[in-house]
C-alpha positions in Angstrom: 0.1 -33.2 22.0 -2.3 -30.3 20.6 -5.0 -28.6 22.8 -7.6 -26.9 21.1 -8.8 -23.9 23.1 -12.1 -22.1 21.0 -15.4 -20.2 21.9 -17.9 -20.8 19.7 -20.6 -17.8 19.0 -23.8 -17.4 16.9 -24.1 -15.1 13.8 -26.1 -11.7 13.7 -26.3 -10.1 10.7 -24.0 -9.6 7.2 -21.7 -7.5 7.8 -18.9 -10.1 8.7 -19.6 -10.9 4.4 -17.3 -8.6 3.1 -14.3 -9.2 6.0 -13.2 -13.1 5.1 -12.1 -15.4 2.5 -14.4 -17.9 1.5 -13.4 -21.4 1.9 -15.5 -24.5 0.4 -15.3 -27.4 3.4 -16.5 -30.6 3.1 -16.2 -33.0 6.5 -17.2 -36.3 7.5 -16.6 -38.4 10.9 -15.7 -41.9 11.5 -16.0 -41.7 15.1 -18.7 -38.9 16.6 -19.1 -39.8 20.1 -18.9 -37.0 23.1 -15.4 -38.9 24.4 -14.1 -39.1 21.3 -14.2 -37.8 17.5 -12.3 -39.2 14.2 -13.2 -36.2 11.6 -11.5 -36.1 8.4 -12.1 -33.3 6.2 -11.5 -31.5 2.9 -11.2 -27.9 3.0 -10.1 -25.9 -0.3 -8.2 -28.4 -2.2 -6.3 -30.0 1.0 -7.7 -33.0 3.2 -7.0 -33.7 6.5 -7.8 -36.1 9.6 -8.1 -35.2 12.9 -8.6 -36.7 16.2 -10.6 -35.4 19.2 -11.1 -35.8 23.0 -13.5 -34.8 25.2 -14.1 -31.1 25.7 -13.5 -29.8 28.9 -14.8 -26.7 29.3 -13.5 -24.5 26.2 -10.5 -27.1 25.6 -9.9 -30.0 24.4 -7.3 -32.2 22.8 -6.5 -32.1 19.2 -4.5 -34.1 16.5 -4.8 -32.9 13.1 -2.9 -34.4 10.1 -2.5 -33.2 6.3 -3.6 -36.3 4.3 -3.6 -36.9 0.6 -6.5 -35.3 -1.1 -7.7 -38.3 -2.8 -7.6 -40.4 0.7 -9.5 -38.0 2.4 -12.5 -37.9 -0.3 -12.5 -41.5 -0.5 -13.2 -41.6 3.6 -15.8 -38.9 3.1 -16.9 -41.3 0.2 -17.0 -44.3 2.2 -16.5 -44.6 6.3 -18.1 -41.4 7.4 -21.3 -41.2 8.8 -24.2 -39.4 6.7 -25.0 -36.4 6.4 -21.8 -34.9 5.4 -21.5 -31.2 7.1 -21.0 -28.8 4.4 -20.4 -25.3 4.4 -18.5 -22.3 3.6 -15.4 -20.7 6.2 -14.5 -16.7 6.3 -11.6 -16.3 8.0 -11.8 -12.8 9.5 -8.6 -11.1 11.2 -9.4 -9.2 13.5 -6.7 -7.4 15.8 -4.2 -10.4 16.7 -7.6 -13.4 16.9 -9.0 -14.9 13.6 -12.3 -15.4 13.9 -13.6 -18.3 11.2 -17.1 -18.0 10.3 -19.2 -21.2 9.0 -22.0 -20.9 7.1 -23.6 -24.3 6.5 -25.8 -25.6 3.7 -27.0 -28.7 2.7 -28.8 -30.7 5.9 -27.7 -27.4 8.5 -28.6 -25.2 5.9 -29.6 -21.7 7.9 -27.0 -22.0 10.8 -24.1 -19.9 10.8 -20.8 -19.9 13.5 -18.4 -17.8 14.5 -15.4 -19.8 16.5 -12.4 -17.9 17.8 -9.7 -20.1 18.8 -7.7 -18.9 21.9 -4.3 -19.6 23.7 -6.1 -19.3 27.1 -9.5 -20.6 28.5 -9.5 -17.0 30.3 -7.8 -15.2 27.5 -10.0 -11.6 27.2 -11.7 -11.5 23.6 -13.4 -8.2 22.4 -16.4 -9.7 20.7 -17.2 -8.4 16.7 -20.8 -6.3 16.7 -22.1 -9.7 14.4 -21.5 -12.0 17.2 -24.3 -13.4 19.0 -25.1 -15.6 21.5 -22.2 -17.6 22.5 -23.0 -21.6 22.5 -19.1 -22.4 23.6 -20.8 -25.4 25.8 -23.8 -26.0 23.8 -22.9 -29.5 22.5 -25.6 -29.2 19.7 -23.8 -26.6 17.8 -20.4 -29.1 17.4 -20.1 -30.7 14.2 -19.9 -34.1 15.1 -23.7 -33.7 16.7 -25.1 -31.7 13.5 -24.4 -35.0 11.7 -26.6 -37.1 13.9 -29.1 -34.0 14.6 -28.8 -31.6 11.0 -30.4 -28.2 12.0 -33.2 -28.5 9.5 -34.4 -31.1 11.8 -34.5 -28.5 15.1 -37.6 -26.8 14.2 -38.7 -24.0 15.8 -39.4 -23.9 19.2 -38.7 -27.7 19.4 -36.6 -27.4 22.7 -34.0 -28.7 20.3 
């Protein structure tokens, strides 16, 4: 059994640009509801399914599997749920956390993440000066609702 423990931030600024490794991910998801997600996902040139539960709090449980590439773009091809999420990962070292910052295009184009995945709910993290607001609990900023709701579709001052 896996628990995934992560706080989830908004993005200020550029100066996280230079610090990470770009990564190309492309990710889909069979199942998107709040009790449950079935995501699979391509990221680089490896693809992978994983399995969600409910977040509680920060945590929640996590099942993530290596799977063929070809399986995994045929899925994104064929069961997943449209729009695809798209974007680019930096992971970022930083003391003893990585910090993995999204930057979407495609439907979320403009919305960029910073999540910081922890071995403790309570576990003290010294934030980066290009973290913003943090949206841990905001349930709009998880993947699986950008799919259903893409960012472009927000609009400003929208409540949204």
């Amino acid at each position: 059994m896996g628990t995934e423990i992560e706080r989830k931030f908004l993005v200020k600024g550029d100066a996280w640009r230079t610090l990470g490794t770009p990564t190309a991910f492309r990710q889909g998801y069979i199942v998107a509801q709040a009790e449950r997600t079935v995501r699979v996902r391509i990221a680089g040139e490896k693809g992978y399914l994983t399995l969600k539960g409910i977040s509680e709090g920060i945590s929640r449980l996590e099942f993530e599997y290596e799977i063929p590439l070809a399986d995994a773009a045929e899925l994104l091809d064929t069961l997943c749920d449209r729009p695809l999420i798209e974007k680019v990962r930096y992971r970022i070292a930083i003391d003893s956390l990585v910090w993995e910052v999204d930057e979407f295009s495609g439907d979320n184009q403009g919305l960029i993440l910073a999540e910081v995945e922890l071995t403790e709910p309570d576990q003290p993290v010294v934030l980066p000066p290009w973290i913003g607001e943090e949206v841990s609990g905001d349930r709009r900023y998880f993947n699986s609702y950008l799919v259903q709701h893409p960012f472009r579709e927000w609009g400003v001052g929208s409540g949204e």
